[in-house]
ROLO-716876 format. One line per 4 residues: number of its first residue (from 1); their letters; for each residue x, y, z of N, C-alpha, C. Coordinates in steps of 0.02 Angstrom, whole numbers, plus 50000, padded with zeros to 5 digits. Layout:
BEGIN
NUM	a	X:Y:Z:X:Y:Z:X:Y:Z | ... .
//
This chain:
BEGIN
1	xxxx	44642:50668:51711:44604:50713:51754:44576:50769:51712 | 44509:50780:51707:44475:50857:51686:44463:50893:51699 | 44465:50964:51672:44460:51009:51724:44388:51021:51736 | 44364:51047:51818:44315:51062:51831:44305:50996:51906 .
5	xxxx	44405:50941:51895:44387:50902:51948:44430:50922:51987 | 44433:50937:52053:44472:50959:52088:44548:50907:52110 | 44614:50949:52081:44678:50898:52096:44702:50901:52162 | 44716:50836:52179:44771:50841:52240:44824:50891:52240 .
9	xxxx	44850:50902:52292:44897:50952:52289:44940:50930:52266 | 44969:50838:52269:45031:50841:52246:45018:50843:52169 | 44951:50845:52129:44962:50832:52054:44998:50896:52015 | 44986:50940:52070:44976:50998:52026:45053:51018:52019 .
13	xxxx	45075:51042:51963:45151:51039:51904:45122:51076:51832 | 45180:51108:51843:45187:51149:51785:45245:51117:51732 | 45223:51126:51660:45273:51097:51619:45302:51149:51570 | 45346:51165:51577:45383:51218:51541:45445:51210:51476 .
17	xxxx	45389:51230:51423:45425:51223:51353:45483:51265:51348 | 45522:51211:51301:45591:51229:51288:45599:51218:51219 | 45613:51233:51186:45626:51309:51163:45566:51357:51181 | 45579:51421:51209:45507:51471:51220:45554:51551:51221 .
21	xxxx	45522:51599:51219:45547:51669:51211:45595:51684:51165 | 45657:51731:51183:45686:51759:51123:45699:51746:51073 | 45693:51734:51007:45726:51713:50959:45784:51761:50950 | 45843:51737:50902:45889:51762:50890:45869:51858:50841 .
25	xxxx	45844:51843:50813:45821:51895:50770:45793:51950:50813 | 45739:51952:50866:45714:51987:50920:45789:52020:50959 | 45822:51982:50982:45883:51972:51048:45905:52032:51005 | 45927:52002:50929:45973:52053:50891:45933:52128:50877 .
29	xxxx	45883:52149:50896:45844:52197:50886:45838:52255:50928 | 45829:52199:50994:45817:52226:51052:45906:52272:51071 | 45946:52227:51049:46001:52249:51104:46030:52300:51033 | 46018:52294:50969:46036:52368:50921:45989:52418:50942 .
33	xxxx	45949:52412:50979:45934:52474:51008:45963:52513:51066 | 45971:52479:51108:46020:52480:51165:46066:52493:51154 | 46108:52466:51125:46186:52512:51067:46155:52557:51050 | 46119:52592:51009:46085:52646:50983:46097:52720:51054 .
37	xxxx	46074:52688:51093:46051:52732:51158:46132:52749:51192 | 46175:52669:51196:46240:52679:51219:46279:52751:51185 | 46273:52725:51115:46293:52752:51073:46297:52843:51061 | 46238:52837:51054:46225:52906:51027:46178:52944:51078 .
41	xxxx	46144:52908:51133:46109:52952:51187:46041:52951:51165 | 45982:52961:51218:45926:52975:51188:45912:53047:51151 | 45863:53061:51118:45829:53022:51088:45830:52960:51022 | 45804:52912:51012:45825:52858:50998:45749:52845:50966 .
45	xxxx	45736:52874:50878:45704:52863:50852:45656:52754:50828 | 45622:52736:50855:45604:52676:50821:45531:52685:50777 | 45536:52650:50736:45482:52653:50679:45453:52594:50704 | 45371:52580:50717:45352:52552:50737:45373:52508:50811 .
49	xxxx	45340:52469:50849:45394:52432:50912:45419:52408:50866 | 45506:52408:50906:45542:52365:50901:45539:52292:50883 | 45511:52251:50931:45458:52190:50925:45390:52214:50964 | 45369:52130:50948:45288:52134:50976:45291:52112:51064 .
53	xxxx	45291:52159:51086:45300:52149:51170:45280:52206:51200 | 45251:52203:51257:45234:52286:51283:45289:52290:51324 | 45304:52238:51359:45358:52239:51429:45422:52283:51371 | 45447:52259:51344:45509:52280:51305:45498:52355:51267 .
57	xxxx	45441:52354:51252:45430:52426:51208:45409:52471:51274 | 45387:52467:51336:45373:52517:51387:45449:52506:51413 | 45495:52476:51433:45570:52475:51464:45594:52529:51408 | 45605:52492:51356:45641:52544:51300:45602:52620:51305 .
61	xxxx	45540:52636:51298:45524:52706:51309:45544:52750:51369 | 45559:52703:51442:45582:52750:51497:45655:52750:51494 | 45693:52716:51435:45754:52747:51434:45781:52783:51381 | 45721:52815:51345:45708:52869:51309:45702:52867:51225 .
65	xxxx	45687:52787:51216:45665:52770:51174:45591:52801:51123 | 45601:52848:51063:45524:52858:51052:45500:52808:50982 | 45427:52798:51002:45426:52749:50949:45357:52781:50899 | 45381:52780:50832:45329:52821:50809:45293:52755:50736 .
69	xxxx	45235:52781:50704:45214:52756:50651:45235:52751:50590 | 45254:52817:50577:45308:52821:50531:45347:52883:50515 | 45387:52877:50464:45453:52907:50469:45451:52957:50459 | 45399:52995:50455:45373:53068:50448:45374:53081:50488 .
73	xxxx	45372:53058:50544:45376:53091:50613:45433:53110:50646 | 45500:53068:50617:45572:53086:50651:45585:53121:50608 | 45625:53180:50678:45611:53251:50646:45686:53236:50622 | 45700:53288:50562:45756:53286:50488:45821:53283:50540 .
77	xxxx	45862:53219:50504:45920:53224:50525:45931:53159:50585 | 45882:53144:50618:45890:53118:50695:45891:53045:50670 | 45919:53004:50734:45921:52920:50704:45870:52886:50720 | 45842:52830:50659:45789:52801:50683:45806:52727:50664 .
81	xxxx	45780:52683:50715:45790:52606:50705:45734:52581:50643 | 45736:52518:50596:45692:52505:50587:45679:52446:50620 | 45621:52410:50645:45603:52351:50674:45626:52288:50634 | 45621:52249:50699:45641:52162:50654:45573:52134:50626 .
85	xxxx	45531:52180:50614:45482:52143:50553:45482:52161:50484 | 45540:52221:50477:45568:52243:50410:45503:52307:50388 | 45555:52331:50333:45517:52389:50299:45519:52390:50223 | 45469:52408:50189:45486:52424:50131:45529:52479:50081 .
89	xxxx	45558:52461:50025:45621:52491:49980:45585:52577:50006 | 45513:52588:50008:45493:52666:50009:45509:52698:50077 | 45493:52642:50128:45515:52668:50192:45577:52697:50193 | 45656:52669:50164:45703:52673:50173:45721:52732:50112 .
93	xxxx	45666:52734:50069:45689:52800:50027:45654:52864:50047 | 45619:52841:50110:45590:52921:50137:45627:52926:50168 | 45655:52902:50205:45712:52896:50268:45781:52938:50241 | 45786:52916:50174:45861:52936:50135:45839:53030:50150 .
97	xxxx	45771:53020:50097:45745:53115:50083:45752:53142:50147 | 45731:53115:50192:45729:53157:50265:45805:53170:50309 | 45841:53150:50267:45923:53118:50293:45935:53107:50350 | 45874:53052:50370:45893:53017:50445:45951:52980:50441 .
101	xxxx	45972:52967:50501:46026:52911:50504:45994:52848:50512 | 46005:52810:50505:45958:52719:50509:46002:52676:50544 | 45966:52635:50556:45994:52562:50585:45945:52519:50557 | 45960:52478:50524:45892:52433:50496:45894:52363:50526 .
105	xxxx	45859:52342:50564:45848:52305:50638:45821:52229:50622 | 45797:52225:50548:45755:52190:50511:45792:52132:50518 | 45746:52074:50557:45774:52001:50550:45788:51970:50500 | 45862:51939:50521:45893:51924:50435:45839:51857:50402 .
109	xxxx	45794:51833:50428:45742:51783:50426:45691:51803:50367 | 45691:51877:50400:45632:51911:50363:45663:51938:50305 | 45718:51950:50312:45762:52004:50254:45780:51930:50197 | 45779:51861:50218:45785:51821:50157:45720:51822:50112 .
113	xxxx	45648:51822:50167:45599:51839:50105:45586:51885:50072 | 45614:51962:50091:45616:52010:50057:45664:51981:49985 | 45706:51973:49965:45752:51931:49930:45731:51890:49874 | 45681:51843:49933:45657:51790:49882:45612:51825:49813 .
117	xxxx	45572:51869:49856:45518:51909:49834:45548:51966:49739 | 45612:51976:49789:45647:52000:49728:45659:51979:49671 | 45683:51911:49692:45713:51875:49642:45650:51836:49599 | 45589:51819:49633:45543:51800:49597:45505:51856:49538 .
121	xxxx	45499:51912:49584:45462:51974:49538:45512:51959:49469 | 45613:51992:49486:45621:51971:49426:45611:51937:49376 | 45591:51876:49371:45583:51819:49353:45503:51848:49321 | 45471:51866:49334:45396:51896:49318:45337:51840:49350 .
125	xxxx	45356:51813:49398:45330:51782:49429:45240:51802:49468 | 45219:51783:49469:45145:51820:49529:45165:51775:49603 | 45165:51829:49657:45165:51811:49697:45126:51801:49749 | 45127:51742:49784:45062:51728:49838:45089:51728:49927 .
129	xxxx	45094:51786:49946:45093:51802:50002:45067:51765:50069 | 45068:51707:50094:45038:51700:50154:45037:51733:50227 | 44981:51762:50245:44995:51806:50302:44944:51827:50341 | 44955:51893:50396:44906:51919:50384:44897:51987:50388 .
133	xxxx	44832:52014:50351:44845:52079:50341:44840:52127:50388 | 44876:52182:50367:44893:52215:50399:44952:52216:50459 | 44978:52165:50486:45026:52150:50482:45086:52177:50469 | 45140:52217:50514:45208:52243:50488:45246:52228:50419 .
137	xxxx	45278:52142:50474:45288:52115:50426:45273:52091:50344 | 45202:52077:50343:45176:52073:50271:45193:52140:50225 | 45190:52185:50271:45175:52269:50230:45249:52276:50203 | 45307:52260:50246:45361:52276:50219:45372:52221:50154 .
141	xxxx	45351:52158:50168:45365:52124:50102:45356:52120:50054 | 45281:52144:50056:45226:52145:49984:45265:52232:49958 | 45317:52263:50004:45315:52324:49974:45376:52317:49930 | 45421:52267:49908:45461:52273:49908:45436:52232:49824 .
145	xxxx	45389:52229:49816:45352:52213:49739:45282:52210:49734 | 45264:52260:49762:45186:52281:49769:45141:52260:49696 | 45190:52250:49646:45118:52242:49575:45143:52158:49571 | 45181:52126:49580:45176:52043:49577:45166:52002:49650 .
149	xxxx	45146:52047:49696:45135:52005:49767:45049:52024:49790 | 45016:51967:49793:44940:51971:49816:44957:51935:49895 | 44911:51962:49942:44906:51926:50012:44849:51867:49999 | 44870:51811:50019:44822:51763:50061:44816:51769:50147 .
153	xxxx	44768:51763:50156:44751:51791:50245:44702:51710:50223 | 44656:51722:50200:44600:51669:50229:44596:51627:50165 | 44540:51583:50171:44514:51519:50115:44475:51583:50081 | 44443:51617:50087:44411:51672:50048:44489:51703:49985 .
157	xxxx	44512:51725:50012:44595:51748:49985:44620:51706:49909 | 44614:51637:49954:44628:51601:49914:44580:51583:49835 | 44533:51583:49844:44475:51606:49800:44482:51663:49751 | 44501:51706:49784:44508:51778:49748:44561:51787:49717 .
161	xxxx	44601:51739:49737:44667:51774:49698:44695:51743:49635 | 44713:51798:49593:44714:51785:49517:44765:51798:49486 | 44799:51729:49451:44874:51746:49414:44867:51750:49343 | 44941:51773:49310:44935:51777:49230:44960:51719:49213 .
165	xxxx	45007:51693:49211:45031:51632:49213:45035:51559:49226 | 45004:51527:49236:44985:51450:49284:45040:51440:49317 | 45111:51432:49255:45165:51407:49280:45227:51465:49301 | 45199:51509:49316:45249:51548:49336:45197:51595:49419 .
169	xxxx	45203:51553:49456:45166:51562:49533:45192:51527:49575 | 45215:51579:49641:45260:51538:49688:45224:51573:49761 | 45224:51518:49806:45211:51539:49860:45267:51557:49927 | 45255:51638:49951:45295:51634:50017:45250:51657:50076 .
173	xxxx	45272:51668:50140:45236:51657:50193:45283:51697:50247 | 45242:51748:50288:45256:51787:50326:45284:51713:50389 | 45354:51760:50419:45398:51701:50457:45342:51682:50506 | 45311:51729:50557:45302:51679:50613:45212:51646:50619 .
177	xxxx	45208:51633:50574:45141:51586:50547:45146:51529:50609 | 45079:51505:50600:45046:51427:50633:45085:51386:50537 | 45139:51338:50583:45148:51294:50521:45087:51268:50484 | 45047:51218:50532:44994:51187:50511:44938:51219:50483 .
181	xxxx	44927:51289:50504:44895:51327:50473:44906:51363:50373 | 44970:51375:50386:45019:51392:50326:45014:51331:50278 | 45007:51276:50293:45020:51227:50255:44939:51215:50220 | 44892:51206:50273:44828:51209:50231:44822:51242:50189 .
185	xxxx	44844:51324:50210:44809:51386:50132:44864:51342:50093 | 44922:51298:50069:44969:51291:50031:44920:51231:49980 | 44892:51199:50020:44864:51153:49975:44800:51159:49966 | 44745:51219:49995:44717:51252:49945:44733:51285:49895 .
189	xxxx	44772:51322:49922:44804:51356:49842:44849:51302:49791 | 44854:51256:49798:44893:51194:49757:44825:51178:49716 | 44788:51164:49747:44707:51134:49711:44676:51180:49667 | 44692:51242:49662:44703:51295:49627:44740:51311:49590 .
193	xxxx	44805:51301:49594:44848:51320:49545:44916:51251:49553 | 44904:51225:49503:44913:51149:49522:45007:51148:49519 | 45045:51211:49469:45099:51213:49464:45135:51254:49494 | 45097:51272:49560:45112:51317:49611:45192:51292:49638 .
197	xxxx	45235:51327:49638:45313:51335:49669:45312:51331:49741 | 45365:51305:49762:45374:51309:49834:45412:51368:49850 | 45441:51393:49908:45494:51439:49929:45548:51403:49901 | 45616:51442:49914:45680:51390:49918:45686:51349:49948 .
201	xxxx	45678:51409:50008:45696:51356:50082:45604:51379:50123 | 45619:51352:50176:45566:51370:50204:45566:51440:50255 | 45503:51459:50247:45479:51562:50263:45479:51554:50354 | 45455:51505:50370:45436:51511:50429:45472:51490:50472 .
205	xxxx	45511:51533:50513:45568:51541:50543:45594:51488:50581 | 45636:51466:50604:45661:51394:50654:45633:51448:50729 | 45624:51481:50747:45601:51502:50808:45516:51461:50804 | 45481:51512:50767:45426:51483:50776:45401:51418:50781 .
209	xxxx	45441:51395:50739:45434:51313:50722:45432:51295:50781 | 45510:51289:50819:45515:51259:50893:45447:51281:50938 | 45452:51336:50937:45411:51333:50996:45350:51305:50972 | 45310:51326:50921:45246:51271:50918:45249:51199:50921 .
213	xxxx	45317:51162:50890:45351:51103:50912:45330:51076:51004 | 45372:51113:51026:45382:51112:51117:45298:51128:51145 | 45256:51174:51099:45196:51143:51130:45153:51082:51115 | 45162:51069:51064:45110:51025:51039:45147:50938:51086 .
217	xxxx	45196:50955:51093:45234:50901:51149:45211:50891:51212 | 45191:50937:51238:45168:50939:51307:45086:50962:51309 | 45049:50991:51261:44976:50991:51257:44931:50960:51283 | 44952:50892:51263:44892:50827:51291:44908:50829:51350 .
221	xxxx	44941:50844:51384:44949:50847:51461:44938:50876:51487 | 44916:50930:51468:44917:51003:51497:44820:51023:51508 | 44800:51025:51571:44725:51064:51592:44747:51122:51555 | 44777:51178:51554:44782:51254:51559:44845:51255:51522 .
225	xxxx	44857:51289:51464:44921:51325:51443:44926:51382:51445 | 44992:51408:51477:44997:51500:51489:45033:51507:51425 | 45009:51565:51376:45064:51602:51338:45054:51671:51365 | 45163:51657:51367:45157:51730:51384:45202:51775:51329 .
229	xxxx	45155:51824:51320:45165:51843:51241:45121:51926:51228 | 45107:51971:51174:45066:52020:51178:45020:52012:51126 | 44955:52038:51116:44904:52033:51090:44923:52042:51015 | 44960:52082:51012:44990:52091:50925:45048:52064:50896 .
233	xxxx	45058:52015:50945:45123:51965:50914:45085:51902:50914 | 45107:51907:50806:45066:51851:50763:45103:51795:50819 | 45162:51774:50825:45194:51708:50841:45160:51671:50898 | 45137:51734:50950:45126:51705:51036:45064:51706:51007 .
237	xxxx	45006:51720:50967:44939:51699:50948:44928:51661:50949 | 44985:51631:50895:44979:51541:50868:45000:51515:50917 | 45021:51509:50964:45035:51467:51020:44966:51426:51061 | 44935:51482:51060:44872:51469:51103:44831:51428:51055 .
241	xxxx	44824:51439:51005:44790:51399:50943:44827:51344:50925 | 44877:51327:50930:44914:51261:50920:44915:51230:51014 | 44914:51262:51041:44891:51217:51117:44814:51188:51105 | 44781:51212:51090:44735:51206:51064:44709:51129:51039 .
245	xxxx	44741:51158:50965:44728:51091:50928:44759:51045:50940 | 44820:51052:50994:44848:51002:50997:44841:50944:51068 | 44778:50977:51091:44739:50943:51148:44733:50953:51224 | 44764:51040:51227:44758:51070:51305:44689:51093:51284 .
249	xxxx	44653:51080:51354:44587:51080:51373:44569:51168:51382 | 44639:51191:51391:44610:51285:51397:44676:51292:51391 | 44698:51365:51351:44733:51413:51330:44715:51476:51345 | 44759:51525:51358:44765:51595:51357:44840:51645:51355 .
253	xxxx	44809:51680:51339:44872:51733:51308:44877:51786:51356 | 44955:51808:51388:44960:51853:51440:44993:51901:51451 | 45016:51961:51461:45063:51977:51445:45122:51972:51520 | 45067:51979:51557:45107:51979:51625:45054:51918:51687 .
257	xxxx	45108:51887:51731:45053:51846:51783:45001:51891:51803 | 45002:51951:51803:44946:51948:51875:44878:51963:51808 | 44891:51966:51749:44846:51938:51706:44787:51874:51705 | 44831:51843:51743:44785:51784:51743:44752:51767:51790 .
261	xxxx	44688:51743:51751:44618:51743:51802:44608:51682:51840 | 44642:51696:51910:44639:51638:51973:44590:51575:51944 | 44517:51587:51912:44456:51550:51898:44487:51506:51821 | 44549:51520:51800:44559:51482:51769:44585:51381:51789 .
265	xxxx	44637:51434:51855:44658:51362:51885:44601:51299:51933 | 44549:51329:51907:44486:51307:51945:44507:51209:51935 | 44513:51171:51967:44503:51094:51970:44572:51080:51904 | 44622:51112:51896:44678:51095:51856:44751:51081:51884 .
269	xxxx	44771:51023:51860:44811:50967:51895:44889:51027:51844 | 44895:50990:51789:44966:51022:51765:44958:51094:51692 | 44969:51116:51737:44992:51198:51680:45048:51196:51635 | 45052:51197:51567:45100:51220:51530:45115:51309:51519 .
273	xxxx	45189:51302:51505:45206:51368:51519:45260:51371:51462 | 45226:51438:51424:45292:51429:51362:45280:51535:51335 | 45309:51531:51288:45302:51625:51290:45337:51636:51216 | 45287:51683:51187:45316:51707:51113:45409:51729:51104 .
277	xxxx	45414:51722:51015:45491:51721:51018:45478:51814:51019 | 45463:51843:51057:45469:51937:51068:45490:51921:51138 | 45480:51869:51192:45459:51886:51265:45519:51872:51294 | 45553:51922:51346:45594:51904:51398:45594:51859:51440 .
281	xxxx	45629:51798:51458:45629:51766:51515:45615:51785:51577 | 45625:51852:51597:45604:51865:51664:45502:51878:51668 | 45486:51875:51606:45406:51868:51600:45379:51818:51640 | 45423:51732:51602:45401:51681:51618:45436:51668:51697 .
285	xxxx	45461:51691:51699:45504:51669:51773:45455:51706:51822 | 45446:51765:51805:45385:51785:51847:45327:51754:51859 | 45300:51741:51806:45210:51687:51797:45242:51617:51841 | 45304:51592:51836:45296:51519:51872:45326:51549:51952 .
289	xxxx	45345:51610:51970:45341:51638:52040:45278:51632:52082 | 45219:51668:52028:45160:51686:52027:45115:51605:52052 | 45136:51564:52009:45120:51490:52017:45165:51433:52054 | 45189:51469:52077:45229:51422:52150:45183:51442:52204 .
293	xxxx	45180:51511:52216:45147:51543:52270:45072:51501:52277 | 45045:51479:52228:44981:51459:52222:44969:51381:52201 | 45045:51341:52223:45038:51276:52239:45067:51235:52178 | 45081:51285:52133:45112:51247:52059:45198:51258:52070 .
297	xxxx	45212:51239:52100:45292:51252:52133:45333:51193:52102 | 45314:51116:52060:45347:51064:52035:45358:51085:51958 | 45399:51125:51924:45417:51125:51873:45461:51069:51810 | 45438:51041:51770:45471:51026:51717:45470:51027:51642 .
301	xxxx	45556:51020:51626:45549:51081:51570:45539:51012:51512 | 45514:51048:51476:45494:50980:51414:45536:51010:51350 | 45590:50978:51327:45635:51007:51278:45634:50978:51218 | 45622:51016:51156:45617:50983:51086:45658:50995:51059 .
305	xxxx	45691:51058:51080:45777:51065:51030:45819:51119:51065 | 45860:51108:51063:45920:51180:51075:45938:51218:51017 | 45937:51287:51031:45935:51331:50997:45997:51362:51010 | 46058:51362:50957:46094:51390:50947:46104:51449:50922 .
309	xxxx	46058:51472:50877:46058:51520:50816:46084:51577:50847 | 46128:51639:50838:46140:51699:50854:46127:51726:50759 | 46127:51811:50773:46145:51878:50725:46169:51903:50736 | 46232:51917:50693:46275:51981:50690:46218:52061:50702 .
313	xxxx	46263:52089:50758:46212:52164:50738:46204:52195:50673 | 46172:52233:50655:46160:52281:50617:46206:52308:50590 | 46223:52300:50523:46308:52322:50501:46320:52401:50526 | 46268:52436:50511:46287:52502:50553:46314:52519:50628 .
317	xxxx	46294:52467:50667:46332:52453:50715:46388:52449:50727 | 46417:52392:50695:46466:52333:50701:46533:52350:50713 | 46548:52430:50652:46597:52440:50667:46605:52475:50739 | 46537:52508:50762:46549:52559:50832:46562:52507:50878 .
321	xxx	46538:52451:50885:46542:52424:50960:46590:52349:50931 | 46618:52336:50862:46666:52286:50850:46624:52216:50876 | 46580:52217:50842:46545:52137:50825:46511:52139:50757 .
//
């Protein structure tokens, strides 16, 4: 069925990806803030959001959460979180001068490529960044060896960028990338630098993975895919772009149901429904409320893996609340 033909009532079903929303790294972010607040009361310094979500960063601000740009702004002495997209060695040494108290919030995902990054610079390595700019995440990584790390963002990038070494060039990649996307700049830049290194392991997180996994599963089936996700979270981007290519006829990005434009469901039989690893379940539980009311009331969930993964909090935590 295409859209633009009008479905029977009984076609119309929604298919809802599994794995979709929190990743472990987010969960662990979100709720060291919340200890933060238990803890010590507002005010409750965060450096940049927390994650990429508005629902979660407007909840956290009415319970007195402030969230600033940077650490110049929390005034001397007071505690500030850093986000789970990590910060650079300077962030945390302005932080020392200003003698804030910290919690560093940084997904241990992201904190292995900070690492890698290390251990390659030692090595005198040139490093090739996949990402994109401007970007949290990228900023904290590339800061953590700013003279051996260049960004790739585009096929232009890749062009431009220039090592000393042939055989001493390794590529890493901001976690929540489009795999399929990540992998092309990999073998442009291979055709380029032919003794190009891999990671250890791989940059791009088992969250992301799944969920672009769980869509590209249910895509071809799908008239309409909902992501529900925020405009500046890289992960829920790629969703819509991997529904995409992977053969739903229309995509869009939401942050909340009443976002979505009635004229989408125009002559569309089955909706997929899936939501960035930043987004709360009660997002998506809302949008398929939203789409019961309006005749999409047959839900099924399409599952590509179970997700076990948990994080220990924030060692600054750990000992206050004994996890």
């Amino acid at each position: 069925m295409s859209a633009g033909t009008p479905s029977p009532e009984s076609a119309k079903r929604v298919l809802l990806a599994k794995p979709r929303g929190y990743c472990a790294g987010v969960d662990r972010a979100v709720i060291a803030v919340e200890k933060a607040l238990e803890l010590y009361g507002p005010p409750v310094y965060v450096r940049k959001e927390i994650v990429h979500n508005r629902h979660v960063v407007d909840t956290l601000r009415e319970r007195g959460v402030i969230f600033v740009d940077e650490t110049s702004e929390v005034p001397e002495g007071e505690l500030v979180v850093f986000s789970a997209h990590g910060v650079s060695p300077a962030v945390h040494a302005e932080a020392q001068e200003r003698n804030l108290r910290t919690i560093d919030a940084t997904c241990p995902l992201v904190t292995k490529v900070h690492k890698e990054v290390n251990r390659f610079a030692k090595d005198d390595y040139d490093i090739l960044l996949i990402g994109h700019e401007g970007h949290e995440e990228v900023e904290g990584t590339s800061g953590e060896a700013p003279d051996h790390v260049q960004l790739v963002d585009t096929a232009a990038d890749v062009a431009k960028a220039e090592i000393r070494d042939p055989s001493k060039v390794v590529w890493l990649s901001q976690t929540t990338l489009s795999v399929d996307e990540t992998m092309e700049r990999v073998d442009q830049l291979r055709e380029r630098f032919p003794d190009l290194a891999d990671p250890p392991s791989d940059d791009i997180c088992y969250a992301t993975s799944n969920r672009q996994v769980a869509v590209k599963a249910m895509a071809g089936e799908c008239d309409l895919v909902l992501v529900v996700g925020s405009r500046n979270s890289s992960n829920s981007k790629r969703l819509v772009e991997v529904a995409l290519q992977a053969g739903a006829k229309d995509a869009h990005l939401i942050d909340f149901a009443r976002e979505v434009d009635e004229s989408w469901l125009d002559g569309v039989g089955t909706v997929g429904v899936t939501s960035g690893a930043s987004v709360p379940d009660v997002l998506v539980m809302d949008l398929l409320a939203w789409l019961a009311e309006r005749g999409w009331g047959e839900v099924e969930e399409v599952t590509t893996a179970n997700e076990k993964i948990a994080f220990a909090l924030p060692r600054e935590l750990r000992s206050k609340v004994g996890k």
